[in-house]
Every structure is written in structure tokens, then in C-alpha cells.
N, C-alpha and C positions, 0 to 999 in steps of 0.2 A: 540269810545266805543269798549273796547275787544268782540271778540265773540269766542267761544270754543265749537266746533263742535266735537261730541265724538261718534267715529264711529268702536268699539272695534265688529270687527264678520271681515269674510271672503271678497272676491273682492265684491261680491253682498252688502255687507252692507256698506263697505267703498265706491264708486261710488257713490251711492246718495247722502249720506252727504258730497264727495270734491264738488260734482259739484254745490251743493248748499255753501260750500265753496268759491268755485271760483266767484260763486256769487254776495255773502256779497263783497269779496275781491274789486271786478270790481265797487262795490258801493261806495266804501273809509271805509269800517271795517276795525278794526282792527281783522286779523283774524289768530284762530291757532286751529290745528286739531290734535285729539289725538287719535292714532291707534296701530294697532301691527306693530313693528320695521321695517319688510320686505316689507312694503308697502313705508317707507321713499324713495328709489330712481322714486317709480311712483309717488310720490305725491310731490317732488320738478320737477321733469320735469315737472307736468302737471301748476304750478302756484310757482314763486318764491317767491307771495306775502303773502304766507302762512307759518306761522312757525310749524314745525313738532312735535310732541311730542310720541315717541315709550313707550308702556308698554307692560311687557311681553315678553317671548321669544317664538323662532317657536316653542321650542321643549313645552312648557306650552301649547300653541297651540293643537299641535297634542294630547296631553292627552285629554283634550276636543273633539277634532272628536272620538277618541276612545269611550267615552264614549255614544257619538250619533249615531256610528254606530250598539251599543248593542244594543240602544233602535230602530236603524230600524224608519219603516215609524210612530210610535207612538211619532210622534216629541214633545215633552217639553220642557220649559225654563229651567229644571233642569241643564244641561251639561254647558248652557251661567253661569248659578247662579255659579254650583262649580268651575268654571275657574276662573269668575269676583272675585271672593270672595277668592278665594288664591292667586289670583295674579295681580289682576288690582284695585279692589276697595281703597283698598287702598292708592294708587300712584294716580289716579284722583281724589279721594274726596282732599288728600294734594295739589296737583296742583292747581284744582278749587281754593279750598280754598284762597291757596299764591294770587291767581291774584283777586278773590273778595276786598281782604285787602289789597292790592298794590294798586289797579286802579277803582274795580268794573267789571266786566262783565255777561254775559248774554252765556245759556249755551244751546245748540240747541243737541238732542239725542235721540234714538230710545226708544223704551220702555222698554229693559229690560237691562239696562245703570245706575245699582243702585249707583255707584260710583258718577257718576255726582248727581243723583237725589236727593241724601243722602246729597250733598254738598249745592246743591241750596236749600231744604227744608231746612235746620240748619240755612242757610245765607242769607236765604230769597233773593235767585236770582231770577231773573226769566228762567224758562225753557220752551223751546220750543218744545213737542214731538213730532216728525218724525213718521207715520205711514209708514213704509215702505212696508209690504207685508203681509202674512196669517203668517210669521214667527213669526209677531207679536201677534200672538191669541192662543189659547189653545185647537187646534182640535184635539180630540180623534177620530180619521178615525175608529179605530175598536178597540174589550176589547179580551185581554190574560191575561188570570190566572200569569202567569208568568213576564209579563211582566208588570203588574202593581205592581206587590209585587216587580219587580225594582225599579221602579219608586215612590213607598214610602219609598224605602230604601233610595234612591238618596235626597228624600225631604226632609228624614231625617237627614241626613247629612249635606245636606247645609243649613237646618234651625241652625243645631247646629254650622254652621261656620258663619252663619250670626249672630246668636244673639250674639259670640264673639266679629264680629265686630263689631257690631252696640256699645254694651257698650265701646267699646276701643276707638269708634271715639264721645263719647259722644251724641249718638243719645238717643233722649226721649221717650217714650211711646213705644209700642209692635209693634213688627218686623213689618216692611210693606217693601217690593222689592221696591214697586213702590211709586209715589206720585199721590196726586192731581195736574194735569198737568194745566198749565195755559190757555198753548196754541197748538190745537190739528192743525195739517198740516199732506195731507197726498200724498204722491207721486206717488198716481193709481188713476186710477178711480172706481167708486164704484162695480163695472160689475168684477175687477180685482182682489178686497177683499173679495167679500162677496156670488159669485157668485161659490161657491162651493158645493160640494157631500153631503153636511153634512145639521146636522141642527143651526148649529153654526155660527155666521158671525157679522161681524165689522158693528158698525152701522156708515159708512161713513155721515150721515147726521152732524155727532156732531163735524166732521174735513172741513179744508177748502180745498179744492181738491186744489193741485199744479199744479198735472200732472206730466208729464217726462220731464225731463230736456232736452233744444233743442241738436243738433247737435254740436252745435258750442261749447258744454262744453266738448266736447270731442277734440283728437289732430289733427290737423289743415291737418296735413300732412300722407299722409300714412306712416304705421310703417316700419322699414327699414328688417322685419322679411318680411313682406305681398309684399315689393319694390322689393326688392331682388330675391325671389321665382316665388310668386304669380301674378307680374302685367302682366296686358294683357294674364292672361290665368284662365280660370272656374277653380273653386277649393271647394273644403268642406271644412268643418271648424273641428274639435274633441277639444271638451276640458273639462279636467275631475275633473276643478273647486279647488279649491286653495290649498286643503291639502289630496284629494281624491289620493291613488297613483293607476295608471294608469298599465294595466298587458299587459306582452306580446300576450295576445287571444286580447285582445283589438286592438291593435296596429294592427297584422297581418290582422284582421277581417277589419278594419277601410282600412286598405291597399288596400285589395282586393273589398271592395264596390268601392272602386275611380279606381280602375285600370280595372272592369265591365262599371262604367260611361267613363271613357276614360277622368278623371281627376284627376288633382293635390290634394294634401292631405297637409293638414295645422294641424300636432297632438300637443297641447300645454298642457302639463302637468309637473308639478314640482316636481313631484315624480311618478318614474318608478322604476317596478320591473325587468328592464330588461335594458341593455348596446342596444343602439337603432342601432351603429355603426355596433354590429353583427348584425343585423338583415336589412341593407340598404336598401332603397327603393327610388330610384334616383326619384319619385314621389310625397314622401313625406318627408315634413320638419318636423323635431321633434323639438321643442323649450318648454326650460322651462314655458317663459313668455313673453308675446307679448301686443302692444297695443288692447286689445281683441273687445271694439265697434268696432274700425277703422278695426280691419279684420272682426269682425262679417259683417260689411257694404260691405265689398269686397267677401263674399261667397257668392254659391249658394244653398249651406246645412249648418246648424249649427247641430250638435249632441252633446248633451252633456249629462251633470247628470239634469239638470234644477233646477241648481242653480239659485234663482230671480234675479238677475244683468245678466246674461246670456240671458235668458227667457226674460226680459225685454229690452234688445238691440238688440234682434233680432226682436221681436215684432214691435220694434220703426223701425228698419232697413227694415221691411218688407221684411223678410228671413224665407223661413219655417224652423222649426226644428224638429229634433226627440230627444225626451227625453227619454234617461233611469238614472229613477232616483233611487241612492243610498239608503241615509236618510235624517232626517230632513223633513225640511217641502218640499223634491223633489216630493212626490207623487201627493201631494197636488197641486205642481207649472202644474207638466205632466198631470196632469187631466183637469186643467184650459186650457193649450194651444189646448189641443183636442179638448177640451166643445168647445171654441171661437174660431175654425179654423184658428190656427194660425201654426198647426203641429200636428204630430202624437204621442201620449207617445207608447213605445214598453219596453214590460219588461225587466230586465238586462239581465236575464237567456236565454232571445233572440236574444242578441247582436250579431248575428250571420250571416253572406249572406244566410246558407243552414238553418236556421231558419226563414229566412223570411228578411234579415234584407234590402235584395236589393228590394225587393218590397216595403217595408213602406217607404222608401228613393223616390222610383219613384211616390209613391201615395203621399210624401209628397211635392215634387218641383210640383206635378200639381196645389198643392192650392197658389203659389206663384201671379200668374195673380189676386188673390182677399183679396190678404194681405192688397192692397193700400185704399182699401174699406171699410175694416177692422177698419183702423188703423182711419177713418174719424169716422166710427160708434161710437167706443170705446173712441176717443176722445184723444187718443194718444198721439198722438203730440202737443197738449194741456200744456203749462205754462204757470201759473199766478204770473211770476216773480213779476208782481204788491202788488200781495198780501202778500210776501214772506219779500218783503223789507217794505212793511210800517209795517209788522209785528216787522220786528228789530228795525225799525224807531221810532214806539211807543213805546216798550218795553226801549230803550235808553234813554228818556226822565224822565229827573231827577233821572238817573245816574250818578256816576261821570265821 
């Protein structure tokens, strides 16, 4: 039985759905995973038994963070709506579709994945929704005048490009994003969803907790970025998450924290506003892209935006980190790892050594001795591969 994993967001969104990928694969699925283009060479290295499916390009991509950077910490599905809906909905509800009517399959996605969802309601697939993190919920952290007359402009919009599509793909009845989901799975623990600032929160009782997926779904081998550099000597981690571009204050700043510790600097980001060659630092390695668990496990600091795939392989790695988070739901992610001592969030306009930033770094490798502690409380390390596969196991049944 096909299975079609649709995992259309940044490194944090695609990670959880390969490894659950890799999974199905390791089971005898048939399995194919549908993402943005640029993820194609990490996702045939990490499993050859998977067939790739790109939608969308970088540059459609970065419109979408543009428009999440506007909206800042008042994270919304608006920015996922107008991207999926000019430019992916489409191409996955046809895709689903062809392989429904060829074969039959079964279609496993996050929650705001209208393309597939839109596909399997018409065709009566069954779908399996992925809880992934707080990205999946609707938290208003705080209300601007201004910022909410955005964000009904933005709704306005892509209601009107949604009910477009909806009639051109011959959908029934009044707009709905989402569906009645079949089957709820969710990849945190409930302390991780719901255990937020707000009064708002996931009711993890109504999902079957997964957990994090173990170790072994990541690569085998250390990356030849982390071999090269990094072995056999302490190092930081910086990395400023998939389409964030990364400034020369950053870089220099990240510099001078490691070269105060009297360590090595590992900076991974794919967009820099600065030529890294003029600015050398025989200390630190600049790279676009790295296998990012496998060095996250080999730091002694992670710093990032707190990205959830970040925040949650450090977490698992038991590595403290410091968050300064951009947008989206970062605020939200840096407030969880403080709450549950797993790191420090410091604000961005902090990012600084003469700001503080070599002290939150030293206060946060002290909480490393009670990460391991942690990680047993919170349940961590916790997979219910059991449940995951008789979840596909039954769903396949009187299939074709």
C-alpha cells in the first residue's frame, strides 16, 4: 500500500514526517514524500526507499517567510494558507489524486496540508494528521490594533484564493482548510503542546502520543561538516533555521562568544548577508547545510531561532540551548524550553556578548548535568513505533 507523507513547511516540519517516513519504509510501504524541491538531496541520502516529490520553488518559499516576518510573534496559518494556495495546493491535491486512481493510498500530514486534505476528503482516503507542535494551534500571545487589521487583510485574501480553488478542484459545500481528521498522532508529549503562557492549548488526550523519533532515524555517521572541523574538539552550534538570513552582527557576535569559551564555532545558515571569507575566523566553520541532529548531538551549545526541529533535537540530544526567536511560533517554542529547563530564550535585540549574551551561554551549559533527567521526566525519548504502524496496518486493510 502507497503511503504519501506531505510535509510542505521548513527543516522543523520536514524531519518529523521523513522519519516517520523512514519508518513506514523500514516496514515494507510503499512510501513517497512530498516537499519543497531543496530538501530533495537530504531526503534521498537519508533513505533511497523513498520517492521524492518537490513542489514549489525556494524563491515561492521565501515570499511566505516574508510575510511571517510582518506578522512577527502573532504567529497564524494565514502565510502557510497563501503559499499552499498559490502554489502547492494544487499540484498535491492532482498528485494524491493520480495515485488514489492508479493504486489507492493512504495520506499521512500535518494540519494545515489543505492540498492533501482536500484530496483525501473528495476520495474518501484515509488521512492520518500529524500533530506536530504549538505551530499547529492558533495562539494569539498578545492583541495590536495594527497587526490584527493584517491579519484579516491576509484572511481576506486567502479566503478569496481558497474558494477559487476549492470550486476549480470541485470541492462541495463551504470553504473548510481543514478536515475531520480520521486519525489524530502526535509527535510531543502533552507537557510539550499544551504546556504554554497562554490560555489556549491542544487537548493531547484526543492524539495517540508517538513521541520523538529514536536516534537511529537520524545518520549513522557523523556529517563530514562536524568530521572535518569539529571531532575531538568542544564546539557551539548557531544555526539560523531554513530561510532566516543570518547578518554579519550575528556571525561576529557568535565569534566572539566561542572564542571567550576557548571553542570552536559550527555557524549553519543558507542565507547570509555577508561574504563569510572576508570576515575569516580559523574557529569557525560557516556552512550552508549540515546534517543538523548529528552536529546538534556533537555540541556543547545550540543557539538558534527555535525553530521546533531544532528545539526538539536538542531537547532529545540533551544539549542546552539559547533561543533567540525571530517569528512564527519561535516565541512560543523559547518560552517552552525555559519553562521546562532545557535553555535559556534571550531576546534577539540581545544577541550580544556586551549584552549579556556570554552570561546566558554560561548559565545555560550549567543546566546541561540535568537535561538527562529531563529528557526521562518529559518522556522524550519515548516512541510508539507500535502504534504508528498498526495505525497504517489497519488503515491498508481493504485497500487496494
Amino acid at each position: 500500500m502507497k503511503i504519501i507523507f506531505v510535509a510542505l513547511g521548513s527543516y522543523g516540519d520536514l524531519i518529523p514526517m521523513l522519519n516517520a517516513a523512514v519508518f513506514a519504509a523500514d516496514h515494507g510501504f510503499q512510501v513517497e514524500l512530498i516537499a519543497y524541491p531543496f530538501f530533495m538531496d537530504f531526503v534521498q541520502a537519508r533513505s533511497k526507499r523513498i520517492k521524492f516529490i518537490g513542489v514549489c520553488t525556494v524563491d515561492m518559499y521565501k515570499k511566505m517567510v516574508q510575510v511571517d516576518k510582518k506578522l512577527s510573534e502573532h504567529h497564524i496559518a494565514a502565510h502557510h494558507f497563501i503559499s499552499c494556495s498559490r502554489h502547492a495546493i494544487e499540484p498535491v491535491f492532482a498528485y494524491i489524486e493520480a495515485a488514489e486512481k492508479a493504486e489507492g493510498c493512504i495520506v499521512v500530514g500535518y494540519t494545515f496540508s489543505p492540498g492533501a486534505a482536500w484530496a483525501a476528503r473528495k476520495f474518501n482516503i484515509p488521512y492520518v494528521r500529524i500533530v506536530l507542535s504549538s505551530a499547529d494551534l492558533e495562539v494569539p500571545l498578545s492583541w495590536n490594533e495594527e497587526l490584527e487589521k493584517e491579519k484579516r487583510l491576509i484572511f481576506s485574501e486567502v479566503t478569496e484564493i481558497g474558494e477559487a480553488l476549492y470550486r476549480k478542484l470541485g470541492m462541495s459545500g463551504p470553504l473548510n482548510w481543514l478536515i475531520p481528521f480520521q486519525v489524530n498522532l502526535c509527535f510531543f508529549p502533552e507537557v510539550f503542546v499544551s504546556n504554554a503562557d497562554t490560555g489556549y492549548f491542544m487537548d493531547a488526550g484526543k492524539c495517540d502520543f508517538l513521541g520523538f523519533m529514536p536516534k537511529s532515524y537520524s545518520s549513522a555517521n557523523a556529517s563530514p561538516d562536524r568530521q572535518i572541523f569539529c571531532n575531538g574538539h568542544e564546539y557551539f552550534l548557531y544555526t539560523s533555521g531554513t530561510v532566516f538570513t543570518s547578518t554579519l552582527s550575528e556571525y561576529l557576535e557568535f565569534s566572539e562568544l566561542c572564542e571567550t569559551f576557548g571553542v570552536n564555532g559550527l555557524f549553519v545558515s543558507q542565507h547570509r548577508d555577508f561574504d563569510a571569507s572576508q570576515h575569516f575566523r580559523s574557529y569557525i566553520q560557516v556552512v550552508d547545510y549540515c546534517d543538523l541532529p548529528d552536529a546538534i548531538r556533537g555540541s556543547k551549545l545550540v543557539i538558534s531561532h527555535g525553530g521546533i526541529g531544532t528545539v526538539a533535537d536538542a531537547m532529545l540530544a540533551a544539549v542546552p540551548q539559547l533561543v533567540a526567536p525571530k517569528a512564527f511560533d519561535q516565541f512560543h517554542n523559547a518560552r517552552l524550553v525555559n519553562r521546562l529547563g532545557f535553555g535559556l530564550a534571550i531576546e534577539p535585540e540581545n544577541f550580544s556578548c556586551k549584552a549579556g549574551l556570554a552570561l546566558k551561554a554560561a548559565e545555560a551549559i550549567k543546566m546541561a548535568d540535568n537535561l538527562g533527567e529531563l529528557i526521562g521526566k518529559y518522556k522524550l525519548n519515548q516512541f510508539r513505533g507500535d502504534v504508528f504502524l498498526n495505525t497504517l496496518i489497519n488503515l491498508s486493510r481493504g485497500r487496494r
